[in-house]
C-alpha positions in Angstrom: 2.9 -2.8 19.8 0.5 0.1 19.2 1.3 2.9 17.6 -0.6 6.5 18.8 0.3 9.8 17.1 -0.9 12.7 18.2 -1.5 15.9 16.5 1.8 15.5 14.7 3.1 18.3 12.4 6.4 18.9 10.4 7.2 21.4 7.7 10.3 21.8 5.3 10.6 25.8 5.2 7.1 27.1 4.0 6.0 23.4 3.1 4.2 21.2 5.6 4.9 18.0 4.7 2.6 16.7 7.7 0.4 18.9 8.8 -1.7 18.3 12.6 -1.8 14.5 12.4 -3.7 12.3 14.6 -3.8 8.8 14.0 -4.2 5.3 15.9 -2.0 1.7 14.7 -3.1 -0.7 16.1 -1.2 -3.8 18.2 -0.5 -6.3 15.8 -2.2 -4.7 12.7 -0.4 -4.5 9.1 -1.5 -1.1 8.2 -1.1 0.5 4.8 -0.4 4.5 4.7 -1.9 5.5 1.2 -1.8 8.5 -1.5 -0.5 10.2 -4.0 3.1 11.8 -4.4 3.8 14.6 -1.7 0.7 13.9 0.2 3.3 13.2 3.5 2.8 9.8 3.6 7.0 8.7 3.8 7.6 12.0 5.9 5.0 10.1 8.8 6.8 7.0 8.7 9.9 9.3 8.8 8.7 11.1 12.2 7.5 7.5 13.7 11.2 6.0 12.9 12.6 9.0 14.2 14.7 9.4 11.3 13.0 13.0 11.2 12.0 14.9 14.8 7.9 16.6 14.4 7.8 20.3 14.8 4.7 19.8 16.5 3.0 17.0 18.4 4.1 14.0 19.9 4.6 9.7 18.9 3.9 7.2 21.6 4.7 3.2 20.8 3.4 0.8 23.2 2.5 3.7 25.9 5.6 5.3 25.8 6.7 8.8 24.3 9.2 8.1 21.9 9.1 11.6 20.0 13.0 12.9 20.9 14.1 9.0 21.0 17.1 8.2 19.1 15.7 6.0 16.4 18.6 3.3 17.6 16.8 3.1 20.6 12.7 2.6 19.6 13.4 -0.8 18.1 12.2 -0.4 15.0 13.2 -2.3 11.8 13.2 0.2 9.0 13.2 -1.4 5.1 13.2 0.9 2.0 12.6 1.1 -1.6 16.1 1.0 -2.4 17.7 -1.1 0.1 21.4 -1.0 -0.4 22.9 -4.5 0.7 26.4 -4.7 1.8 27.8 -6.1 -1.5 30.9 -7.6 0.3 29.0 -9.6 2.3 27.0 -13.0 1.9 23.2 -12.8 2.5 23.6 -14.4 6.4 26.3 -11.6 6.9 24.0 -9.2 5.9 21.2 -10.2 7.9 23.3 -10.8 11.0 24.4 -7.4 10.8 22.2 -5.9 13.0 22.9 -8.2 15.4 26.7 -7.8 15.3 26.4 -4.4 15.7 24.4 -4.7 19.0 27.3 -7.2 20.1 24.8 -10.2 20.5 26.7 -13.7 21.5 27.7 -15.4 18.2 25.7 -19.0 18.5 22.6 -16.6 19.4 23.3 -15.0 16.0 24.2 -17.9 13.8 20.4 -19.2 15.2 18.4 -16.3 14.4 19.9 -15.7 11.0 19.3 -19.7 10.4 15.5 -19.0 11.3 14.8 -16.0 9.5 16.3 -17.3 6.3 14.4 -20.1 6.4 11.2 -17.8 7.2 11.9 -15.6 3.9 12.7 -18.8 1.9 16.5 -17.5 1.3 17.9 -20.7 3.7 19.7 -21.9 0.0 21.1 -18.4 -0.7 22.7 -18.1 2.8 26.3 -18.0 0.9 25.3 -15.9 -2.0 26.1 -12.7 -2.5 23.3 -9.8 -3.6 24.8 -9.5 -6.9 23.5 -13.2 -7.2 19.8 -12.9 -6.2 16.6 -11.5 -8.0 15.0 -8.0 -7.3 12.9 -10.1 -5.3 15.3 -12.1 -3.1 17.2 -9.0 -2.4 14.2 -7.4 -1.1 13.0 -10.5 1.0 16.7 -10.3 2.2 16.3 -6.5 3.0 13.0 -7.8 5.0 14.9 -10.7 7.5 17.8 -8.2 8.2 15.1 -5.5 9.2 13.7 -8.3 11.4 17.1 -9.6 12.9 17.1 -7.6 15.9 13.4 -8.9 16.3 11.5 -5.0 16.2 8.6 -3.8 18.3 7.7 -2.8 14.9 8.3 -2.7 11.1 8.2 -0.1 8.5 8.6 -0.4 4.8 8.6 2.6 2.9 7.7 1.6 -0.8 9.2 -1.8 -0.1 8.4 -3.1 -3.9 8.7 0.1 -6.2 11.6 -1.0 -7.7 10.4 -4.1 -8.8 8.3 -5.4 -11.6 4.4 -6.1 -11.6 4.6 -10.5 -11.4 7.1 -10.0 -8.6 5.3 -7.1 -7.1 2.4 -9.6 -6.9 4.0 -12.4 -5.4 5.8 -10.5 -2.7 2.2 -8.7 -1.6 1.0 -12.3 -1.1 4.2 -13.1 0.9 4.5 -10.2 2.8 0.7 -11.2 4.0 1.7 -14.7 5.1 5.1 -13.6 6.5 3.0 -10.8 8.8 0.2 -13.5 9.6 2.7 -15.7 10.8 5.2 -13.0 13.2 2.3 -10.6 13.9 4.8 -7.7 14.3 3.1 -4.5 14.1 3.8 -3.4 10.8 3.1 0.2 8.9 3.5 0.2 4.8 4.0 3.7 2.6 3.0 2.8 -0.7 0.8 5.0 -3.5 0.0 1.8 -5.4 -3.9 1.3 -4.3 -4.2 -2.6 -5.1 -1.2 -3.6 -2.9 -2.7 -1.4 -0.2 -5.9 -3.0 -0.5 -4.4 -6.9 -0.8 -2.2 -6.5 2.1 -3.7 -4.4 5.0 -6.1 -4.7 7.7 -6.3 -0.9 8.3 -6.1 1.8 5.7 -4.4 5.8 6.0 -5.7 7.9 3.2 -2.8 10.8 2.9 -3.7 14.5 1.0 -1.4 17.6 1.3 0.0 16.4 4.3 -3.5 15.6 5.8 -5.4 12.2 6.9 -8.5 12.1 5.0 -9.8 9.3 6.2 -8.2 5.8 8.3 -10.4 2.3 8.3 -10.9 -0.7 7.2 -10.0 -1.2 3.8 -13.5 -2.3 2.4 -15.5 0.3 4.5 -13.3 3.1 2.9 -13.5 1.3 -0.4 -17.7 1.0 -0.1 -18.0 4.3 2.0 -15.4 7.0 0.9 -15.9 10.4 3.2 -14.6 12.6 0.2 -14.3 12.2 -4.1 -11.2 11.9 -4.0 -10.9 8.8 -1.8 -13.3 7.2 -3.9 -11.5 7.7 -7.3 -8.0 6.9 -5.1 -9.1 3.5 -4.1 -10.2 1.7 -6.9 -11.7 3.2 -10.8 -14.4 5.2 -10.7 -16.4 7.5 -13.4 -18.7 10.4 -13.2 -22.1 9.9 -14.2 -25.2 12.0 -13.7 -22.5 14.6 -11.9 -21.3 11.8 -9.2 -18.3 9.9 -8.9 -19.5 6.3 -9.2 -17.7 2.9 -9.3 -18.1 1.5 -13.0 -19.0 -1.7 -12.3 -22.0 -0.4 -10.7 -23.2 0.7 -14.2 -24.4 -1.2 -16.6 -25.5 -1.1 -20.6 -29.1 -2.0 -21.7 -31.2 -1.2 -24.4 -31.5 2.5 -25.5 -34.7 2.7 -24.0 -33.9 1.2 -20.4 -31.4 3.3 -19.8 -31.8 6.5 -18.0 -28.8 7.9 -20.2 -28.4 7.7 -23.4 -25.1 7.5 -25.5 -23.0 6.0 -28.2 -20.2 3.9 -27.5 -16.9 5.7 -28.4 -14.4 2.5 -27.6 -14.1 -1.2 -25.9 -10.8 -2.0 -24.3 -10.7 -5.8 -23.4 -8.5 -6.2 -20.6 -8.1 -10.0 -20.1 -11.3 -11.0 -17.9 -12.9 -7.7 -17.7 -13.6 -5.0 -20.5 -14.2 -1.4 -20.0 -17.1 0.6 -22.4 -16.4 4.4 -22.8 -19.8 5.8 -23.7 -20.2 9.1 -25.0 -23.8 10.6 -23.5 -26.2 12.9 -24.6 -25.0 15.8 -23.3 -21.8 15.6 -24.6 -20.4 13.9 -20.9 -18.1 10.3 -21.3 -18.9 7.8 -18.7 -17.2 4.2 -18.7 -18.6 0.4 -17.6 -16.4 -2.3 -16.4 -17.9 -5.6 -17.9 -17.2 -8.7 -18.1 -15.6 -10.4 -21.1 -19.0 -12.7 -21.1 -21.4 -10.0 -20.6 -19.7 -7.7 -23.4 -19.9 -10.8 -25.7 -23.2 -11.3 -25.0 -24.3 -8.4 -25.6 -22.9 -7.9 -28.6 -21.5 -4.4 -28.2 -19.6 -2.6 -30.5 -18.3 1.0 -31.0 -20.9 3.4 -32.4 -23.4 1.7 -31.2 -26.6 3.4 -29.3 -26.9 2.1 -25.6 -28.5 3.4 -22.7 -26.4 3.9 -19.6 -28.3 3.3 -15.9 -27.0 2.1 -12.1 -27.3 -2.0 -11.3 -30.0 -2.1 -9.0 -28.2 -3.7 -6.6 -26.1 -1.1 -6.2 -28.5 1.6 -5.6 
């Protein structure tokens, strides 16, 4: 279902948490709302849950103005950062939940709750309680209870904050699969710019309340509209005055370069390295490197290097 919000606005006493927000989801899309703490980014998936009503403006979802909908009543399955299972219950009871509560015919239950548990891998864990599961099973649990009542769409608000970076990981790649396999249309908050980047098809760049720019991933990542989407989604340094992506410099020979510099430190960061350089006029640029090219090139601190752009990415 697509998602079309329009001009949408919502303030907190002097504060506008969203302010004059226009934006289009797409049928079918998995798309990523992105930026920094207070930039509004949970407060719009608040307003298109209806958990919170817009001051302003208006939320449509599949052609239909759902702005003064009761949330109960857009179909939406809602999962947060801190999901808070029903300890008493098994993992099936808490998935069926949902379904319970909107009186569904038991054998119609029992079925769906056997499917999803096998779509989330949790069909072993149907009997175990969330005391018993990982950070990651709890939250893959949290996912198949938000699908239960089989939503028009799905938010997830932060979904994997709470967990640690390997699992992190591994449930961006599931999350992928899982939405390449139910196509629901699916919006994700998150501020952390390399699971925004793994998992969506469309990108919303959040500021102050703002949309600062909305695309496809890699168009926003090769053509940022403003600085500070370009040092948002992915490292970047300034050099001659510009923000620039660092592994679009390189180091050469203190007479190639068309900067010159010391190097002030080498972090090796398993395949990659990054080379701080101290310049001439007293500015510090850095170069991401390979572990092959940095041994190759025999670099070490102090050194005198000149600093210039790849040509291919001129």
């Amino acid at each position: 279902m697509s998602i079309s919000l329009s001009h949408l606005s919502k303030r907190y006493g002097q504060t506008h948490a969203v302010d004059d927000v226009t934006a289009e989801i797409t049928h079918g899309s998995l798309t990523a709302i992105l930026g920094p703490s207070g930039s509004g980014k949970s407060t719009l998936l608040k307003l298109i849950a209806g958990l919170e009503r817009p001051d302003e403006g208006t939320v449509v979802i599949d052609g239909q103005d759902m702005t003064h909908v009761d949330p109960r009543h857009r179909d939406i399955g809602f999962c947060f950062q801190h999901y808070a299972p029903f300890r008493h219950m098994n993992v099936a009871k808490n998935v069926a939940f949902g379904l319970k509560v909107r009186k569904r015919p038991k054998k119609e239950i029992d079925q769906r709750v056997e499917e999803l548990l096998v779509l989330v891998k949790l069909e072993n864990k149907a009997r175990s309680f969330p005391s018993q599961l990982s950070g990651g099973e709890r939250q893959r649990m949290a996912l198949a209870r938000a699908l239960a009542i089989e939503p028009r769409v799905l938010l997830l608000d932060e979904p994997f904050g709470a967990l640690d970076a390997v699992v992190r990981a591994e449930l961006r790649h599931w999350v992928k699969k899982l939405h390449a396999q139910i196509h629901v249309t699916t919006v994700l908050v998150t501020h952390d710019q390399q699971e925004a980047m793994e998992v969506a098809d469309q990108l919303i760049v959040m500021r102050s309340g703002h949309i600062v720019q909305s695309g496809h991933p890699l168009a926003l990542y090769e053509s940022p509209a403003t600085d500070f989407v370009h040092e948002f989604l992915g490292p970047s340094t300034i050099f001659q005055g510009e923000v620039t992506r660092p592994h679009d410099l390189e180091l050469v020979s203190v007479y190639q370069g068309t900067e010159k510099g010391r190097i002030t430190s080498i972090v090796s960061l398993g395949f990659e390295a990054q080379v701080t350089v101290e310049l001439s006029d007293g500015t510090s640029t850095w170069v991401q490197l390979s572990r092959n090219e940095l041994s190759d090139m025999g670099l070490r601190v102090a050194l005198l290097v000149g600093v210039r752009r790849r040509l291919d990415a001129v």
